[in-house]
C-alpha distance (Angstrom), angle and dihedral (degrees) to the residues before:
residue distance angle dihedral
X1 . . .
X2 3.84 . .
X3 3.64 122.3 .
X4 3.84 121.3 -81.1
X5 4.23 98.2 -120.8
X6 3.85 119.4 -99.0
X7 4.04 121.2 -97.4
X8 3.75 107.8 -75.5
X9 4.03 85.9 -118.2
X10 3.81 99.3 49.4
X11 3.42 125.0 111.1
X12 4.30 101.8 -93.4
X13 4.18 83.9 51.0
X14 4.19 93.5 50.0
X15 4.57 91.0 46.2
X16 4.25 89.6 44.0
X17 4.56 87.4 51.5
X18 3.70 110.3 125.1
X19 3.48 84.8 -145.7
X20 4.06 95.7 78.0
X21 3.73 115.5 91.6
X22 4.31 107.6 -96.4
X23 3.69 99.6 -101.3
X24 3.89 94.1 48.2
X25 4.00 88.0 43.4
X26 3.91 86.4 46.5
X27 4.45 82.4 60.4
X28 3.82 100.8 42.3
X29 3.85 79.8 55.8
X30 3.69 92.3 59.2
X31 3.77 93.8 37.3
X32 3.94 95.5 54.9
X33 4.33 83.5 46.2
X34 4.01 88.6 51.7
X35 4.36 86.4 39.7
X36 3.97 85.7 51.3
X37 3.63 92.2 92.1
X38 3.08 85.9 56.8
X39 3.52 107.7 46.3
X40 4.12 99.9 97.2
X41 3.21 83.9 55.7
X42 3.92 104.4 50.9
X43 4.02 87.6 55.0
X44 3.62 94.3 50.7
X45 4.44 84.8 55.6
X46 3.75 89.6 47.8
X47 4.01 86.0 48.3
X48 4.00 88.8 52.6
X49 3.85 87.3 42.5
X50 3.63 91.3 65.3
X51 4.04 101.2 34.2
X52 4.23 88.5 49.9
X53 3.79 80.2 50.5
X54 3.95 102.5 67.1
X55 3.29 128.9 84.7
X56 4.12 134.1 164.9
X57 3.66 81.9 -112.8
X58 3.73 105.7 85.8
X59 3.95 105.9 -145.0
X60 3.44 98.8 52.4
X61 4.04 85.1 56.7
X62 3.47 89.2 47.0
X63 3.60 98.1 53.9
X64 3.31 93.7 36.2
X65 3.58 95.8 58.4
X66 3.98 86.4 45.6
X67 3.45 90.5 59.6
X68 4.01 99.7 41.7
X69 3.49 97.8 51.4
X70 3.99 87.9 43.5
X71 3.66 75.8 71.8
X72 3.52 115.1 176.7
X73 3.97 137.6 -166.7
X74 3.82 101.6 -50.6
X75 3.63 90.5 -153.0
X76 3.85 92.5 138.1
X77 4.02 95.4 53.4
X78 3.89 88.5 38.6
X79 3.77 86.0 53.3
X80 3.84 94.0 51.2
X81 4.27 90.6 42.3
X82 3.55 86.9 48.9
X83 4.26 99.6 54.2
X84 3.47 82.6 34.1
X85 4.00 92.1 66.8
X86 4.12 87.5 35.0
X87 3.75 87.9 68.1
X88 3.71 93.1 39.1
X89 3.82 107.4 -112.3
X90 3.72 115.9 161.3
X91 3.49 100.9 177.2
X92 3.71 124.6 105.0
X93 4.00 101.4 -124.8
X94 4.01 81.8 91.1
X95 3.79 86.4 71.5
X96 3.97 94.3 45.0
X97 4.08 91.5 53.0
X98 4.01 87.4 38.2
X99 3.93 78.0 69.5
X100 3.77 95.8 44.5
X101 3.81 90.6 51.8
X102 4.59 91.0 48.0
X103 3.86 92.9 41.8
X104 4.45 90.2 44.1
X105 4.17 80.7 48.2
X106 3.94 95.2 39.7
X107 3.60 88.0 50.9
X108 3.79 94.6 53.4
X109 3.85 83.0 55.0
X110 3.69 101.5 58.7
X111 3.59 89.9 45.2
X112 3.76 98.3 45.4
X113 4.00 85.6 51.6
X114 3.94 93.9 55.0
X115 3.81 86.5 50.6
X116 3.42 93.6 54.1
X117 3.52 101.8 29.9
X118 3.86 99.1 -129.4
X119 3.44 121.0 -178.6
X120 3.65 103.2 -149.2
X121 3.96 141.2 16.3
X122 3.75 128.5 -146.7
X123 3.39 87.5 -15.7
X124 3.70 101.0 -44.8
X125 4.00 143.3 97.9
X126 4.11 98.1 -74.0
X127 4.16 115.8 -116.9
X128 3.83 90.4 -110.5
X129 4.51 89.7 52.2
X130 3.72 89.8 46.2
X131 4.42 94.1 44.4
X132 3.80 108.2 7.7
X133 3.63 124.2 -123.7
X134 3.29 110.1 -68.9
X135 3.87 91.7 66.7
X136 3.28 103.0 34.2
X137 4.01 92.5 53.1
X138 4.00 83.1 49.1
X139 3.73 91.7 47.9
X140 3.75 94.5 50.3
X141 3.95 85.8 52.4
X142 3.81 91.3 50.9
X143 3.79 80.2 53.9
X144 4.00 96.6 59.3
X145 3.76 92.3 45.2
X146 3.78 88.2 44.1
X147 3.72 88.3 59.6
X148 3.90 95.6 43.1
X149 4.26 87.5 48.3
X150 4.11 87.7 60.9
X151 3.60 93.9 37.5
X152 3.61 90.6 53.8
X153 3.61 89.6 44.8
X154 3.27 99.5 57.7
X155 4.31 88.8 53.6
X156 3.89 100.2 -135.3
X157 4.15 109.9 135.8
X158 3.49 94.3 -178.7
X159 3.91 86.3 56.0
X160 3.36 96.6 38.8
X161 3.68 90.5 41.7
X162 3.79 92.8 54.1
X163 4.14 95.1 43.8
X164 4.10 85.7 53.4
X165 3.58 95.8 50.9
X166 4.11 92.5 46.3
X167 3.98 91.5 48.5
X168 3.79 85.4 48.8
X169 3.87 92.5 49.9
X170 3.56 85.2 42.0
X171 3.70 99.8 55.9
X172 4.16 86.0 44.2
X173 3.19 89.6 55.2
X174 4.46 92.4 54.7
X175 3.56 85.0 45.1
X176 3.50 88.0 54.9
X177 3.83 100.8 43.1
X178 4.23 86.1 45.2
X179 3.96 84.9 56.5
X180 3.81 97.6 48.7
X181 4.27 93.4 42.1
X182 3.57 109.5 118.7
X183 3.77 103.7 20.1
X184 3.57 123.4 102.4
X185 3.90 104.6 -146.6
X186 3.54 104.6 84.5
X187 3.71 121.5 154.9
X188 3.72 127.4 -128.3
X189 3.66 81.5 -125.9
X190 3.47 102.3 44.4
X191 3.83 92.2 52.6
X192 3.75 93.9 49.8
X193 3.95 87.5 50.5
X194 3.83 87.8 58.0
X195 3.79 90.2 41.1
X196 3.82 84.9 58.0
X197 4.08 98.5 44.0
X198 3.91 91.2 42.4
X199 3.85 106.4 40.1
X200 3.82 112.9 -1.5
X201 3.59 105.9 59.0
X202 3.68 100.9 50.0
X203 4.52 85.2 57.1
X204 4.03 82.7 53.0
X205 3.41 95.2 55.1
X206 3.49 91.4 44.2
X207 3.61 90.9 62.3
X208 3.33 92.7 38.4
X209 3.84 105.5 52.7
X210 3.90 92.1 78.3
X211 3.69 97.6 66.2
X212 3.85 84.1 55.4
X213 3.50 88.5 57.3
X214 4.19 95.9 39.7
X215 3.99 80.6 57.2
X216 3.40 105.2 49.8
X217 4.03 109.7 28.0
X218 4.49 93.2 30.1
X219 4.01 88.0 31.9
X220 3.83 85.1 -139.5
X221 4.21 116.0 138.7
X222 3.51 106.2 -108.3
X223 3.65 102.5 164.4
X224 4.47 96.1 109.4
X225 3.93 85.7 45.5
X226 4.08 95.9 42.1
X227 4.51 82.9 50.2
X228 3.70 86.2 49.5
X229 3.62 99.2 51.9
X230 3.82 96.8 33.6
X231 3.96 82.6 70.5
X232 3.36 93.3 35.1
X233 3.88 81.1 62.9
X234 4.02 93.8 39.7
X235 3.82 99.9 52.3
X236 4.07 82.7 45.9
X237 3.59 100.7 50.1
X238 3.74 89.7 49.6
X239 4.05 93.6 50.1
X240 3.83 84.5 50.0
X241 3.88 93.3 54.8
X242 3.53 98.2 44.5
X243 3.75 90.5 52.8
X244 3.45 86.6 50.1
X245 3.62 101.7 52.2
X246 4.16 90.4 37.8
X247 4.38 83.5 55.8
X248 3.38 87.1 59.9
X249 4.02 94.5 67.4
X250 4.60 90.9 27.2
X251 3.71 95.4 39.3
X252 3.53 133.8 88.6
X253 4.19 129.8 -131.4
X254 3.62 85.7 -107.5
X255 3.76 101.9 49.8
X256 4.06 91.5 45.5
X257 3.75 106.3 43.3
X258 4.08 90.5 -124.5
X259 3.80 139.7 43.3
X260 3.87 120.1 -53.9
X261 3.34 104.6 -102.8
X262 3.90 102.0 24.8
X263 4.10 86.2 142.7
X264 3.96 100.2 67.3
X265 4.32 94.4 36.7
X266 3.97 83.0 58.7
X267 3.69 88.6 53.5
X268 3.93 97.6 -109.1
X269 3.85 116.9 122.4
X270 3.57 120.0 -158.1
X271 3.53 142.3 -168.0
X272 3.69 106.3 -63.6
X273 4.09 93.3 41.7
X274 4.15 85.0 48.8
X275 4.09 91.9 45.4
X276 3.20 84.7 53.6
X277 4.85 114.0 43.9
X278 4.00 81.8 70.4
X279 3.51 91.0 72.9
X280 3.62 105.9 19.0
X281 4.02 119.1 113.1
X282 3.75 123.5 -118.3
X283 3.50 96.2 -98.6
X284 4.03 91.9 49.9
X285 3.75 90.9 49.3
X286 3.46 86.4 53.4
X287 3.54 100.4 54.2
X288 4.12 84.4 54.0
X289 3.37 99.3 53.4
X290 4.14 86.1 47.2
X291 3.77 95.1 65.4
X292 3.75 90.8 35.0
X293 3.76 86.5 64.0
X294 3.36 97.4 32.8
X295 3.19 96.1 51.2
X296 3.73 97.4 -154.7
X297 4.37 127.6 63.6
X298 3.74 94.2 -106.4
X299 3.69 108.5 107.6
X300 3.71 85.3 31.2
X301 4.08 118.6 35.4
X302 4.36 117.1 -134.4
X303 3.85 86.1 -116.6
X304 3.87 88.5 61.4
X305 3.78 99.7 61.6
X306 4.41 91.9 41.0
X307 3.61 82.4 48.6
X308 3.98 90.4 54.8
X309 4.35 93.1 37.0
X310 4.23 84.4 51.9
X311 3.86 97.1 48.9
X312 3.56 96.0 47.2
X313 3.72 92.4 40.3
X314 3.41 107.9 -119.9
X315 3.36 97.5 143.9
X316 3.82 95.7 69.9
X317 3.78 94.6 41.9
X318 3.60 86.8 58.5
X319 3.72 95.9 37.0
X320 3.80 82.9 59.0
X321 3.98 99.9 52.8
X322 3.67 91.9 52.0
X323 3.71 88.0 49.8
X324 3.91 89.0 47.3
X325 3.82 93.3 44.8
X326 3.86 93.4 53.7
X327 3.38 91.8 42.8
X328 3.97 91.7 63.6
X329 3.57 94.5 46.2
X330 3.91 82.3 53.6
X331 3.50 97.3 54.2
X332 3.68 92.5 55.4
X333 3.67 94.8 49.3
X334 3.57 90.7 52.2
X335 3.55 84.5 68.3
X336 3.57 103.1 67.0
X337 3.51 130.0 92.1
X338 3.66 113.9 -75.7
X339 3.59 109.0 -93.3
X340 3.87 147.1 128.0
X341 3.44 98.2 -97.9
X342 4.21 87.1 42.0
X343 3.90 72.6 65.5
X344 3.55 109.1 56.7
X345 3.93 83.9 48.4
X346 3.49 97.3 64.8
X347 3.93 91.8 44.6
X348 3.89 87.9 44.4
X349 3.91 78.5 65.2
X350 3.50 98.6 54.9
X351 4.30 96.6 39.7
X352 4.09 77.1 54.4
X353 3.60 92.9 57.0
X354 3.81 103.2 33.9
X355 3.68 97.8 34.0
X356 4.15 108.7 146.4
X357 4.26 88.7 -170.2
């Protein structure tokens, strides 16, 4: 029997819209033939998605079907599906911590969006819009737990070991970024350091998660391979961040969901804004630390602060540490095995860098 089609808002759907230029359309083509391999397996995660998500009590179904069929880009539990079938696991408990790794990410989302009071998400009214606060933040705790209950279920330490760590990191890393919003001195290093905590380490462990299970369920040693793809994963997740934080000064409304420039009227600055205070002038400094206290683009109009990011050429600097980040995590998945899923690793590099969503 042939495979029931993917959500309309997965990640095959967003790389085959006619809405992406022709070149990046041309390499979500070849990324959804490298994720075909995959594909049986991506439905059965969006099928344990949805069961994980019901409960007698009604509002956490109804959220939780809110959020599910929000979908979004799957790339972590694609990642994870994908090194899963590198190392040649067969079994299906790559699809039950596929779900642990989207439900740990989705519930970094709702919380991130009562934090920064967003209004919408991927194009949609946000969790905390549609049910306040209070049960959202509960909601993205049932989440966490949720993700610890099938971890524990399935009875790996090392995995479960490795997922607590990560979430911990994780949540450092908010904690971090909270402490930091507002003020205008971040370092290049101390933003990449949050760009690892928030985003990066959760794609390692992705990638990593399957040499936990080669170990313990195939009792083959895994620990070189599970290195390799743990910075496969790092280098990634960074690339992917970057891009997303560059979007948010090259993008349009339409492409990201929200307002260009969401990132510096919540107070956060990111890499092209901190390329670019080392050389700014007094007067352009001042005009970024006016919306970052402001917190709006009143005083200080959105075309004012792109105008400062292109003279100083920001853009390009941060154009080019994308393209260096992918580039690493390509050289390390050029030196697996030949294989389709060795494939959609290398062109999960290049969707990381060249991402327009």
């Amino acid at each position: 029997m042939a495979a029931a089609p993917m959500k309309p808002s997965t990640l095959r759907e967003r790389l085959l819209t006619a809405t992406l230029p022709a070149e990046e359309r041309e390499n979500g083509r070849r990324l959804v033939r490298a994720l075909e391999p995959i594909r049986g397996k991506l439905e059965q995660v969006e099928a344990e998605l949805q069961r994980r998500t019901k409960s007698p009590i009604p509002t956490i179904s109804l959220i939780g079907d809110y959020l599910v069929e929000g979908g979004g880009k799957r790339i972590r539990p694609s990642l994870l599906l994908l090194c899963a079938r590198l190392l040649g696991y067969e079994g299906d408990r790559d699809v039950r911590y596929a779900a642990v790794i989207e439900f740990i990410h989705t519930a970094t989302l709702v919380h991130d969006d009562i934090i920064d009071d967003a209004e919408t998400r991927r194009g949609r009214l946000s969790v905390n819009r549609r049910w306040g606060n209070e049960l959202t933040v509960l909601f993205g705790d049932y989440l966490y737990m949720k993700s610890m209950e099938i971890a524990l279920d399935e009875g790996d330490l090392r995995a479960l070991r490795l997922l607590s760590q990560v979430t911990l990191e994780m949540t450092e890393g908010e904690i971090i970024a909270s402490e930091r919003r507002g003020l205008i001195d971040l370092t290049l290093e101390g933003y990449l350091d949050i760009v690892r905590r928030k985003t990066a380490l959760l794609f390692a462990a992705s990638c990593r998660l399957p040499a936990c299970l080669v170990e313990t369920y195939l009792g083959e040693p895994a620990d070189a391979w599970g290195e390799r793809l743990w910075d496969y994963g790092l280098s990634l997740g960074i690339a992917f961040q970057l891009q997303d934080d560059l979007l948010d000064y090259t993008a349009t409304e339409e492409e990201l969901g929200k307002p260009v420039l969401s990132d510096l009227r919540e107070g956060k600055l990111t890499l092209p804004l901190i390329l670019s205070l080392a050389d700014a002038t007094r007067a352009e400094r001042k005009q970024i630390e006016t919306v970052v206290a402001e917190r709006r683009f009143d005083s200080v109009g959105r075309g004012d602060i792109l105008a400062i990011v292109q003279r100083l050429g920001a853009v390009e600097r941060a154009r080019r540490m994308v393209d260096d980040y992918a580039e690493t995590a390509r050289r390390i998945a050029e030196s697996f095995p030949d294989s389709p899923a060795r494939d959609g690793l290398l062109l999960a590099a290049d969707f990381a860098a060249h991402r327009r969503k």
